[in-house]
N, C-alpha and C positions, 0 to 999 in steps of 0.2 A: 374057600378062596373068595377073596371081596369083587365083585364086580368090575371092571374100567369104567372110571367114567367116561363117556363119550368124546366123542372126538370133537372140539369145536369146530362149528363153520369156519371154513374160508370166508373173510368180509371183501367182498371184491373190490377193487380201485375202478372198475370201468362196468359200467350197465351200459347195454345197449337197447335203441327201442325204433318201433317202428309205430304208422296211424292208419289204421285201415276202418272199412265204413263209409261213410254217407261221402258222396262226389265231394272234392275241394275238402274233405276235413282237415288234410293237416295243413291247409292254408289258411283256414281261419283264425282271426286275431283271438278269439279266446281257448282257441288248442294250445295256440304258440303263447299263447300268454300263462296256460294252466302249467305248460311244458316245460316253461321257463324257470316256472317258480320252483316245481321240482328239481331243476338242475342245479341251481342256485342255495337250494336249504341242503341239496346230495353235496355241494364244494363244499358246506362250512365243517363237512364229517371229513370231507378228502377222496370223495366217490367222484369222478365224471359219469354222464350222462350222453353217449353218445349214438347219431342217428344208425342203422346197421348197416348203411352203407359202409361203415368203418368198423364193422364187424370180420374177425380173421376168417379166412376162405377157410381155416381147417377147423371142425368143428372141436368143442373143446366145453367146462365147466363155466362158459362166461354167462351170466345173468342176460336173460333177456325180458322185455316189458314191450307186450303190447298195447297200445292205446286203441280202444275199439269205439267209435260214437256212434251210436244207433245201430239196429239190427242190420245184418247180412248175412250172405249162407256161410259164410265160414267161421262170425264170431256164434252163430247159432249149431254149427257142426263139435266148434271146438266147445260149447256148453252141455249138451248133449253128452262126450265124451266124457267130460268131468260132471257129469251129473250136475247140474248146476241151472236152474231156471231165472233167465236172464226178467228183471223186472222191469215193465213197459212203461209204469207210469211217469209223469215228464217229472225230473228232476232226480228219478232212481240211478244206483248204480250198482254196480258188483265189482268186486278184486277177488280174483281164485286163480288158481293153480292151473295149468291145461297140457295138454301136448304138448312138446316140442316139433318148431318145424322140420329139423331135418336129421339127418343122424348123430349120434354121440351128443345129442341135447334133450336129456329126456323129460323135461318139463319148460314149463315158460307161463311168465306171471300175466296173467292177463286182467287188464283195467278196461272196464266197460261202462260207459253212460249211455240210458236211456236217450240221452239227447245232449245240446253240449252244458247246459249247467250241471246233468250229472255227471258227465265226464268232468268238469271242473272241480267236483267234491270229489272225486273218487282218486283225483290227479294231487288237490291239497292235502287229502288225508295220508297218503305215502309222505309227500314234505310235511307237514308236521309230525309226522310218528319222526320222520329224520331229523329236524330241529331240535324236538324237547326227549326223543327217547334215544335219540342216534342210531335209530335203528334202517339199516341199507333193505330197500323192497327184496320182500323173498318167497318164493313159491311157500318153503316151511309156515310163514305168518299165516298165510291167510289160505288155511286148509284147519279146519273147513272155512269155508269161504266168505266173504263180507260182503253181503248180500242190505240192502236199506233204500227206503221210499218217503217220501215225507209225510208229515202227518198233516202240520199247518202249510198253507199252499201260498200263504203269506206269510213272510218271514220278514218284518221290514226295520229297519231301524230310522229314528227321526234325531236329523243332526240341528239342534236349533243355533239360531244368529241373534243373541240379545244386545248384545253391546259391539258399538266399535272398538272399543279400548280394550275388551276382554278377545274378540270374537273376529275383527279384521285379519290377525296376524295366524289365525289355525287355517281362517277362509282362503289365503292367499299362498299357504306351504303347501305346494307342492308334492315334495317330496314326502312331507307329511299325509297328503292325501294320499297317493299312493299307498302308503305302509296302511293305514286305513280301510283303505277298500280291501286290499288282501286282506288284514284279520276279519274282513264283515264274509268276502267270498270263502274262506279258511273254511270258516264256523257256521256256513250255510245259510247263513243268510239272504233272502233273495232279492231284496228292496234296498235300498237307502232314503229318506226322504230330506231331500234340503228344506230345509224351514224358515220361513221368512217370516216376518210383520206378528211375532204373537207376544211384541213386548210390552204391549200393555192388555188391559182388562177391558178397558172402556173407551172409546175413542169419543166421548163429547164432554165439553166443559173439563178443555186439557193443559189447566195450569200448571199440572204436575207432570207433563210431558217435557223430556228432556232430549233424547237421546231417541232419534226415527231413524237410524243409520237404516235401510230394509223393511223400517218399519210397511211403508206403503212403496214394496222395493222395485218398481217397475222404473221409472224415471234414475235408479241409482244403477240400472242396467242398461237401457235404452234411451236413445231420443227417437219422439216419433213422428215420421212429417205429418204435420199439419194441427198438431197441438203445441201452442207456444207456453209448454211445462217446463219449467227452471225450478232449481235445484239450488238454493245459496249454499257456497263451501263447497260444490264441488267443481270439479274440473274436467272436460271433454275427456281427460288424459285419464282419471279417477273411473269414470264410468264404463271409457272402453277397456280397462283393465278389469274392471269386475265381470264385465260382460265376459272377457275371457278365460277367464278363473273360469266362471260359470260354465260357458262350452269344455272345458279342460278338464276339470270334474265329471260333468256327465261321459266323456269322452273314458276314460279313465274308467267307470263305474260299467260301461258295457262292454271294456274289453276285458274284464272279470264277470262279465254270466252279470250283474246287478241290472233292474230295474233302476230306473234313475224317475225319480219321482221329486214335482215342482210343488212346494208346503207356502202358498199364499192364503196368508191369513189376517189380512189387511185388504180392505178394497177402497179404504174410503177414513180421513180423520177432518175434526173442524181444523183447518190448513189455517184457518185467517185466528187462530184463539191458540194460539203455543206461544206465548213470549219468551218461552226459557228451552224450546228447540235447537238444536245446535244448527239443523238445516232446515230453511222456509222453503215450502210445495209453494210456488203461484202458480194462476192460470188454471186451476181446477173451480168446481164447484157444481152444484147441483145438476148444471146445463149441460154440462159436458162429461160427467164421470164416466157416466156407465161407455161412452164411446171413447174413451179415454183408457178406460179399460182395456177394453175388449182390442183397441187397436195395439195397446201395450203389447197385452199376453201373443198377438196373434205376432209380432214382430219377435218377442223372444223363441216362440214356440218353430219358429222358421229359422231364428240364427243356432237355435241349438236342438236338432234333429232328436238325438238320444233321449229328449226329454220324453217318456213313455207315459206320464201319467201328471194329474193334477190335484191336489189337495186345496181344498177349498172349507173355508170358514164362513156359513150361510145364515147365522143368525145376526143379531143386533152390533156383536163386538166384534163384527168386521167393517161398522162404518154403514153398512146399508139396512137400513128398516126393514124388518120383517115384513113380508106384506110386499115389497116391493119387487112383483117378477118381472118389471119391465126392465129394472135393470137386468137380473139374470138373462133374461131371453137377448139380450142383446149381446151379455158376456158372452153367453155359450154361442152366440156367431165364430169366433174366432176359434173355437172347438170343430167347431163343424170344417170350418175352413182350412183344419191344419193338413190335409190330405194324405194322413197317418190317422191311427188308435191311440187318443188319448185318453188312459181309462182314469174316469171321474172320481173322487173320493170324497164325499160331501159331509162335514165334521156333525151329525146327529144332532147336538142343540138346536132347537128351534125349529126342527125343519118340518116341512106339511107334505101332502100328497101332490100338491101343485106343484110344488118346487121339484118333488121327484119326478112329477111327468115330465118337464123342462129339461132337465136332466136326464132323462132318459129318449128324449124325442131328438137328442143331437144323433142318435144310435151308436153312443158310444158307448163299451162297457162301465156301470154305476155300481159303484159299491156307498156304503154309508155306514160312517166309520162311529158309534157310541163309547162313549167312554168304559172302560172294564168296570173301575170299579171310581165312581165318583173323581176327582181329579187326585187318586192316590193310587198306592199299589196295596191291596189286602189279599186274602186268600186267592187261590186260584180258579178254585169256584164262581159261577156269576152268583151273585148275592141272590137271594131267593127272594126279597123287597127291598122295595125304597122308602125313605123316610115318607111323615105323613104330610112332612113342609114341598112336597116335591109331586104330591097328588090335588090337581085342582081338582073347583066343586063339577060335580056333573061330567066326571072325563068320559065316564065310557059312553056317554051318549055324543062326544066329541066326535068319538072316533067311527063311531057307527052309522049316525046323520048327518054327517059334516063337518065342516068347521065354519064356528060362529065367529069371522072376525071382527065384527062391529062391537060384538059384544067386548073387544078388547082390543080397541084402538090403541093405538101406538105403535112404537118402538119394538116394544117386546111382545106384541100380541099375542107371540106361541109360546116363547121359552120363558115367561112368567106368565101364560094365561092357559089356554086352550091347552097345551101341550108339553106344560110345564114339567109331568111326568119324564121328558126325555133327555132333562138336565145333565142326569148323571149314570143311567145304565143303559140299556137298551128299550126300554117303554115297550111302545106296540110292535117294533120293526122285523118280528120272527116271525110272521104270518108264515106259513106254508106253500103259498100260493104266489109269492113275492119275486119282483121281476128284476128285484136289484141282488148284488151281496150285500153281505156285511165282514166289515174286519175291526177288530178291537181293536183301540188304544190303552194303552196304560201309562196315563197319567203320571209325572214326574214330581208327584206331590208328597211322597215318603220315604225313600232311600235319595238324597242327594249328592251327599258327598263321603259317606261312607263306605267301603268295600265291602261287596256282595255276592255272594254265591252258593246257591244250594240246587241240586239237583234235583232235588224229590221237589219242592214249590217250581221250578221251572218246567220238571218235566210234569205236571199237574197243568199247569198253564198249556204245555202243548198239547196236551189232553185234550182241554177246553177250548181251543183253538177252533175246534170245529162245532163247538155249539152249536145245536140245532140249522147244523150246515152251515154256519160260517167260514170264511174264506183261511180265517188267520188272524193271526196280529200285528198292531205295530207299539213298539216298545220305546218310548221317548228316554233317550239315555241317561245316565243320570246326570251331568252337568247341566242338562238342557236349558233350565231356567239361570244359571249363574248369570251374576249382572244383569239382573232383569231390570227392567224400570231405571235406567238413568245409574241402577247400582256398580257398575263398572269398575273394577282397580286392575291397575298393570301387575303386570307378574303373572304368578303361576296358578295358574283357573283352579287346581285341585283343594286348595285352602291351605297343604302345606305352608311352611317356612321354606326357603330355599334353600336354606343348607341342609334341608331334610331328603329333600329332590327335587334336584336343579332343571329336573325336564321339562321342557316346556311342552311336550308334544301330554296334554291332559288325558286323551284315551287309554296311554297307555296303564294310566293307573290301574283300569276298569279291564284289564285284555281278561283276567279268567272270571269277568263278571259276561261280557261280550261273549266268550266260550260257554260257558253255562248254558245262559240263554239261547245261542242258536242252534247250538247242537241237540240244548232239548226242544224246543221248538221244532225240528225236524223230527228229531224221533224222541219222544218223552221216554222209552225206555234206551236213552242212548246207553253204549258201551261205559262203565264205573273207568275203565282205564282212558276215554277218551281228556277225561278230568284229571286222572291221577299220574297222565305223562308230563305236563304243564306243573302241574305241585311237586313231583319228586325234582323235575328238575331244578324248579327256584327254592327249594325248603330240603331235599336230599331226603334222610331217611324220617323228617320231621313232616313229610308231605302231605303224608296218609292222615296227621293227625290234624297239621293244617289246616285240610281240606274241614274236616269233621267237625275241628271248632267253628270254622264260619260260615258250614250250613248249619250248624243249630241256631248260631247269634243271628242268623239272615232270615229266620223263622218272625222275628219277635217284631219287626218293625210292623208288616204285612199284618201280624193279629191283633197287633194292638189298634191299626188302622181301621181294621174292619170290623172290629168289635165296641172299640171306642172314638164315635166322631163327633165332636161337639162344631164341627163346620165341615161339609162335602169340601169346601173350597181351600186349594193349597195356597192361596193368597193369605189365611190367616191359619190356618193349622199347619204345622211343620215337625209331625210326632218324634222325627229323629233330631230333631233340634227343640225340645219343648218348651214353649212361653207356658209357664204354669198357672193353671186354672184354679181357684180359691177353690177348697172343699167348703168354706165354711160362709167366704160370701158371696154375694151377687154378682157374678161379672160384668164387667160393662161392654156396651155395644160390642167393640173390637177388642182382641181380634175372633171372641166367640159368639158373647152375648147377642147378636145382631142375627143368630139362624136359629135360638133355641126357642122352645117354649116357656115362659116361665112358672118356679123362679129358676133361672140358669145359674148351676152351681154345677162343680166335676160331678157330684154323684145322681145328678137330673140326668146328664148325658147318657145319650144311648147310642145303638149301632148304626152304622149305613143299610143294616140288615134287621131287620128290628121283628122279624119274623120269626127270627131264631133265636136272637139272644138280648135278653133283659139289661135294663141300665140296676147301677148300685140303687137308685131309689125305687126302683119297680119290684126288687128281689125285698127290698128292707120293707117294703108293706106286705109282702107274701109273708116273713117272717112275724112281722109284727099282728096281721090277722089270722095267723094260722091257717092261711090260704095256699097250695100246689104251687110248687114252683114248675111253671107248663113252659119255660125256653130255657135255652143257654145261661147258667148262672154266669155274674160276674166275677164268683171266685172260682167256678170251673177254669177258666181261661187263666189268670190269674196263676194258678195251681200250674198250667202250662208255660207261663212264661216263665216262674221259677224253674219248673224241670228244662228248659230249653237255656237258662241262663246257665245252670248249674252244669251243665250238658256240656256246652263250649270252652267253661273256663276248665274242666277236667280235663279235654282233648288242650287246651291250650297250653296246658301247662306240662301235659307229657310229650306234647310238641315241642318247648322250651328247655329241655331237659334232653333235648336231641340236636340242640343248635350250638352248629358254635360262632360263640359268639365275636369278632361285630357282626350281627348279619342285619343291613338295613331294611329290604323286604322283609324278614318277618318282624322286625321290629314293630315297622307300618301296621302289620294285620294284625301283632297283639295289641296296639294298641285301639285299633278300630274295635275288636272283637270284644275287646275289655269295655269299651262306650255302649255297645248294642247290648250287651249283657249287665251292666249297668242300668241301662234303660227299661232294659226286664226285668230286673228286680225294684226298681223304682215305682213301676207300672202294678206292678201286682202288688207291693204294699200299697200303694194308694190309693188300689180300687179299694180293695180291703180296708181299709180306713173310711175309706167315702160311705160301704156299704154300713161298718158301725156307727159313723155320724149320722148317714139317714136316717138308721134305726134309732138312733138317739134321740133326733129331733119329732121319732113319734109315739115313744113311748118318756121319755124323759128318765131312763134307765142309763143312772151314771156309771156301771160299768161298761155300758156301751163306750161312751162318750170318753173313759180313761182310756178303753183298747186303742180306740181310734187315736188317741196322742199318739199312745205306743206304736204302731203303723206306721203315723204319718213319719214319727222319725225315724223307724226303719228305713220308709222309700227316700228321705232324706240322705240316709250315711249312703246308699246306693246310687241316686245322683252327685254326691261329693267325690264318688270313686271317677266317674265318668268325666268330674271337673279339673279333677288332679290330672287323671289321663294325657287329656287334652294339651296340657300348656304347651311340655316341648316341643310338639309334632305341630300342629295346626296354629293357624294364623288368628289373631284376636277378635277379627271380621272378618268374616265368611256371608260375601253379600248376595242375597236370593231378591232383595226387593229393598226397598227404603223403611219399611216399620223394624219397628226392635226385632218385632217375633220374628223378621223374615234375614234377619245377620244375626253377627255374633258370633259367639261360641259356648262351648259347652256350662264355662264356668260362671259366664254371668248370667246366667238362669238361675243359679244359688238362692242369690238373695232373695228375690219375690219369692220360692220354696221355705226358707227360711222364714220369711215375716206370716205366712199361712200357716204354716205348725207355729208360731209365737200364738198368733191371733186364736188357734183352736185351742192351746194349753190354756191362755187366760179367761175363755170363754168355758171351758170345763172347771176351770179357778172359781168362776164366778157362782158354777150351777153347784159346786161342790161347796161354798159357804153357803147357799141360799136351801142347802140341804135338797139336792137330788135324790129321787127314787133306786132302791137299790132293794131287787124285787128278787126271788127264787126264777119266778121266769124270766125274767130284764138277763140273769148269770147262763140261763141254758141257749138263751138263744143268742148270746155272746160264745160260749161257749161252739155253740153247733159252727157260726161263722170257723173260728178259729181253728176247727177242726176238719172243716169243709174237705174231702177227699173223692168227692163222685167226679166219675170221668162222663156220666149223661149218654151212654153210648151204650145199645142193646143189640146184641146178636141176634137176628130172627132167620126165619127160614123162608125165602121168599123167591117165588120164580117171575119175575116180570115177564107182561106177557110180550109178543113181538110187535105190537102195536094196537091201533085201534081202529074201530070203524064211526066216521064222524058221524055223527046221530044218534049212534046205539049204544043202548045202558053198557058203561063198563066195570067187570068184577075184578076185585083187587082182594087179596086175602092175605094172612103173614102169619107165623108161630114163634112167637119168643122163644129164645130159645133159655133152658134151665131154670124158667120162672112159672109160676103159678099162675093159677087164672087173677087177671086183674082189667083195669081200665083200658084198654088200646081205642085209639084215635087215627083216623087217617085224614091229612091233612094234604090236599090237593087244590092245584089252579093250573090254568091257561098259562103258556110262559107269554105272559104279557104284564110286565110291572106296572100299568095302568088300574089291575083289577084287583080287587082284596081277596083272600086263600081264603077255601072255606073249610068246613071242619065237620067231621062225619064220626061216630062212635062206633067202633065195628065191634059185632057180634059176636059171638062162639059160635060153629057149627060145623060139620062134620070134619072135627079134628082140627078147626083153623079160625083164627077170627075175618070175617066179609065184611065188606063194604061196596055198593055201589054206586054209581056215579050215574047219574040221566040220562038218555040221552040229548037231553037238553040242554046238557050244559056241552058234551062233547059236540056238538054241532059247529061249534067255534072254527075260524078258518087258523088254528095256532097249535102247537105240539102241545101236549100236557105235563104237569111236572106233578109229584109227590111225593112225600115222606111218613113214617109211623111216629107216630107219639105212644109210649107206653108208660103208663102210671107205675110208680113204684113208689109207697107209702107219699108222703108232700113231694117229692121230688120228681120228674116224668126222665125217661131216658127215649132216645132217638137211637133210631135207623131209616136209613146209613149209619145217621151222625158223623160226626170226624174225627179220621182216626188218627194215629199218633203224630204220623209228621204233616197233617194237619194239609194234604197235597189234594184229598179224595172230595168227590160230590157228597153233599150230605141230601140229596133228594134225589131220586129216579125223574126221568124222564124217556116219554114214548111220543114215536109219531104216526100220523095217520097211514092207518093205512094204504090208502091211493096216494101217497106223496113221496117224492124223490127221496123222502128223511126218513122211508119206513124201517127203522130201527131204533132198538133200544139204546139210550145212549145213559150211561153209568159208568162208575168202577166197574173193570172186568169180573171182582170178586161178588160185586153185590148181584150180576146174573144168574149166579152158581144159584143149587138147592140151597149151600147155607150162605150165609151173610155175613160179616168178618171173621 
């Protein structure tokens, strides 16, 4: 006899709930606000929500929901009961199942925050399961129970203002903000950061300045008595409206749990040298800024309370010379003066020890914010180096006896001199001993306007969130930069067409890019269905594959970034929109030429990581001398971005085979996902080509030099797919900035691609009349290219130790695993991007290869970092290395023992006896 199946739930029409906990909680604006929302996503199913005073005297099967914030004896009685350890840290919560209070109620769902932002996650995540899964709160769900604590402790998102034209009409909706804040509180995010003044580069000698809407936004929010600052083009009525916006927002942002954080990044431009400004600053200048300033900030920081914190730009391209702490000391007056915590976030270019005493002698909490990964997004690893263009002469003795400013007068004296190193990662600022935080930015300089989402690189990112105790990060969205520089068009910020989607509200494109991100940024191993409730419900049973295709296409941007940089700066490199670099000639100044070494050609380029992985020309002289290939090949990666293309159009196409069709959302995402995977196969044949042109140009071996055509029009037919893609969906100019590289679209990038494979077939034309070499070896090691299949990643067995003692010699030991005795290397430094890694040959001995460290070198006041290098015939393979979805540290690091950071921080696998 067959089973019954079960009996379904009753879905009830009516919850009831009650708020016990900490005095006043259910008067608080962010209960009633969390409570709200809940009841509001429970109507669009047909559930009310109602308080239990409207609960029937007879007891009966009706749902009930406690809302508990912060511990007391009875939500600690009823945890107890249900076995359930309530988590303390700020922003933790729980959902589980408990006693019921009184007879014929034999359970009752209880929602518990450590404090009230966890109760506000604990409150959103019932309304979004209700939203995208329809599913009504149930003791069944959450048994066992939904227990989570954050991992990054900053969570922030940066809303930028580049244009009026683009950027007035999101600033001023309302109701848009509202919907805004909730998906940022939704998705746990804990910050917002408004963002002002970073639309341009440079602020001297500003002919090319058009558009200061905020650029220097203190006079477009305030007037201030006793500064006679005028403002052409606007109006008392203009001003006190923004200033209201402004209070209305932060107002908004703290009645959902957010941080409300003020992003000036302007202090200062030549006011009397803009002739093509649409609004003239008078009444400033050298005499009066810094009080000008400082009285600004301190009037805004009074009219709008909620403001919690300040982002500040402290090098050169905010207008005030480095070197110059008379003006800060007078800024941070009005810090001092705001009679609240305004915690400080000081943008890392340029900055010195002075300027952090300054900053920290207001006694307000300092953090200092370096860029993740150069002004782009790459792996989620912090790079293990920095280029060699980013290490002045003589640093480390910069940073050890001082800082020589004379020796670098000027403007820039840090962030092109002394301190150059701090450009683009974190430099010296992970001392162990250090009185400020630090929180990441991640630069808006590689995914801009395409759809994004992968869980394993996001939840990697909240891994690394706490680098060597870092606070967290903040993630500049991807519009951020649109209409930058004067670039401005009315319509729809997304680049669509408008009959593609006529929304205007632009986030929304980005909501499971927003989701991804904050959710893993809280917990990097979030819930697989907190992603998969949001995809089934807009793709149905096409969701799962949905998801799958665009986190393998959302792989490819980030590696090709951090693997290939022929400019740190997102001002001329734009990888998801690529200006194409000649393989075969010299480029000029802009928008590469002007940061390389020469001669600058694609296959010269190397990484923002240059420690780990080889350019095409570094690899083709290892080949050509018969020299070890000792980093990251080019066609390793290469090799990845094929399997990561080929990866997404699989799931994309058994996605589309589950659609029915019109469906406009996924239309969108195959066609996004089709361009990123286009862009991977493009990239990997062209490394590939660059690597046989090098090789060409140094043995004069014309079967090199034919593969490489072969290639190059490979990576050709694969950017034509990405060109075709594009037309229907996207607008013909998609403007990031006024140069070619930084608009456009996909398809006019064609031709400059087109005229570099003409220019290398005629220049192979030329070498093949003038009778090129065609050698047995010239064929094998075209051949070996061609064949290229190492993945450069070695299993070993290795126990990190739990830390170290600064001074004393430390031993580090490892065993390949299933390989023979061979070359092993340990490759260790200081996590300080100032200093050069050094390089150790380990040993055999008793069963393991050793290596020790000084302790003279461990003396350092900074954690240590390192990796294995193991020889295997020319080729070396690495542990860690990175492994498939490319999310993992590819180096260990430990910290001192007497330090707050005394633990091992890696992959959790690479602790273990074995190693992947």
């Amino acid at each position: 006899m067959e089973p019954r199946p079960p009996t379904p739930a009753k879905t009830p029409t009516q919850i009831y709930f009650r708020v016990i906990g900490a005095a006043g909680a259910p008067g608080l604006p962010q209960v009633e606000w969390a409570i709200a929302e809940l009841e509001s996503r429970l109507g669009e199913i047909s559930v009310g929500l109602l308080p239990c005073a409207a609960l029937p005297s007879e007891g009966g099967d009706e749902t009930l929901v406690t809302f508990a914030l912060g511990s007391s004896r009875e939500i600690e009685r009823i945890a107890r009961l249900a076995e359930v350890e309530l988590p303390a840290a700020p922003e933790s919560f729980a959902i589980f199942a408990g006693p019921g209070p009184g007879a014929g109620r034999t359970a009752e769902l209880y929602v518990y925050g450590a404090d009230v932002r966890g109760l506000i996650y604990a409150a959103t995540e019932l309304a979004d399961r209700a939203r995208f899964a329809r599913a009504v709160p149930s003791v069944l769900d959450f048994s066992p129970p939904l227990v989570a604590a954050p991992t990054a402790k900053v969570r922030s998102i940066s809303r930028c203002f580049q244009s009026d034209v683009e950027d007035l009409p999101w600033f001023h909706d309302r109701e848009g903000w509202k919907e805004y804040l909730t998906l940022l509180a939704t998705h746990r995010f804990n910050r917002i950061s408004l963002t002002l003044g970073m639309q341009y580069n440079y602020p001297y000698g500003n002919d090319f300045i058009s558009d200061v809407y905020f650029y220097l936004a203190y006079p477009f929010l305030v007037s201030v008595p006793g500064h006679e600052v005028e403002v052409s083009n606007l109006s008392d009525e203009e001003r006190r409206r923004n200033l209201e916006t402004l209070k209305f927002v932060a107002r908004e942002a703290e009645r959902r749990g957010l941080e409300f954080q003020l992003a000036l990044w302007t202090q200062s431009y030549d006011f009397d040298d803009c002739p093509n400004a649409n609004h003239r600053i008078s009444g400033l200048g050298p005499a009066n800024i810094a009080g000008y300033c400082r009285d600004a900030l301190a009037r805004i920081l009074a009219e709008v309370p909620e403001i919690s914190g300040l982002t500040l730009r402290v090098h050169v391209e905010c207008g005030i010379p480095e070197g110059d702490y008379a003006f800060w000391e007078t800024y941070f007056e009005a810090v001092r003066g705001a009679g609240r915590t305004i915690r400080l976030d000081l943008h890392a270019k340029g900055i010195d020890e002075k300027l952090i005493d300054l900053a920290l002698a207001t006694g307000m909490p300092v953090s200092i914010s370096p860029k993740y990964t150069s002004e782009h997004m790459g792996l989620p690893y912090h790079q293990a180096s920095i280029r060699p263009l980013e290490l002045p002469e003589n640093h480390l003795a910069t940073f050890y006896s001082g800082r020589d400013a004379a020796k670098h007068a000027g403007k820039w004296q840090f962030s092109e001199g002394t301190r150059k190193f701090m450009r683009y990662s974190y430099g010296d600022l992970l001392r162990e001993d250090r009185p400020y935080d630090i929180v990441c930015r991640i630069w808006p300089g590689t995914v801009r306007i395409l759809l994004w989402g992968d869980p394993a690189l996001a939840g990697g990112y909240g891994r690394n969130s706490t680098f060597c105790g870092a606070k967290g990060v903040e993630l500049c969205e991807p519009l951020s930069f649109k209409g930058r520089m004067g670039t401005g068009i009315r319509g729809n910020r997304t680049g669509y067409r408008s009959e593609v989607s006529p929304d205007a509200r632009d986030w929304r494109k980005f909501a499971y890019t927003y989701r991804v991100w904050g959710r893993s940024l809280y917990d990097p191993e979030a819930d697989p269905q907190d992603f998969r409730r949001y995809l089934d419900r807009r793709f149905g049973e096409a969701g799962a594959n949905c998801g799958r295709a665009l986190a393998s296409a959302s792989r490819i941007l980030p590696l090709i970034t951090l693997a290939h940089t022929p400019t740190a700066s997102n001002n001329s490199y734009w990888p998801e929109m690529y200006e194409n670099m000649s393989v075969v000639r010299e480029a000029p100044p802009l928008p590469y030429g002007y940061e390389l070494f020469k001669p600058a050609r694609f296959g010269t380029v190397g990484s923002c990581d240059p420690q780990l992985f080889l350019s095409p020309s570094e690899l083709a002289a290892c080949l050509h001398q018969g020299a070890a290939v000792r980093r990251l090949s080019p066609l390793t990666w290469a090799n990845w971005l094929d399997g990561l293309a080929a990866a997404s159009a699989v799931e994309l196409a058994r996605a589309g085979s589950r659609i029915e069709e019109p469906h406009s959302a996924f239309r969108r995402l195959s066609v996004d996902v089709t361009i990123l995977g286009a862009i991977g196969r493009f990239f990997a044949e062209k490394v590939r080509a660059a690597v046989l042109w090098e090789l060409y140009l140094l043995s004069g071996e014309a079967r090199a030099a034919e593969a490489a055509v072969a290639r190059y029009r490979r990576a050709r037919d694969a950017w034509a797919v990405a060109a075709e893609a594009c037309r229907d969906l996207y607008l013909p100019d998609i403007t990031y900035g006024p140069h070619s590289w930084l608009r456009g679209r996909w398809d006019d990038r064609l031709p400059a691609i087109d005229r570099d494979v003409s220019d290398m077939a005629d220049l192979v034309e030329e070498a093949r009349a003038g009778g090129a070499r065609d050698t047995a070896l010239g064929r094998s090691q075209v051949e070996q290219i061609e064949r290229w299949s190492r993945s450069q990643r070695q299993s070993c067995r290795h126990v990190a130790p739990a830390g170290f003692d600064h001074g004393s010699d430390l031993a580090l030991s490892c065993v390949p695993v299933g390989a023979s005795r061979r070359g092993v290397f340990l490759h260790y430094r200081h996590v300080n991007q100032s200093e050069p890694w050094q390089c150790a040959e380990m040993t055999w001995s008793n069963g393991a290869y050793e290596a020790g460290i000084p302790g003279s070198y461990t003396g350092a006041p900074f954690p240590f970092q390192y990796y294995f290098e193991i020889a295997d015939g020319t080729c070396s393979n690495f542990c860690p290395g990175l492994e498939d979805d490319l999310s993992n540290v590819p180096y260990f690091v430990l910290f001192g023992a007497d330090t707050c950071f005394n633990k091992v921080e890696s992959e959790p696998t690479h602790n273990e006896e074995k190693v992947q």
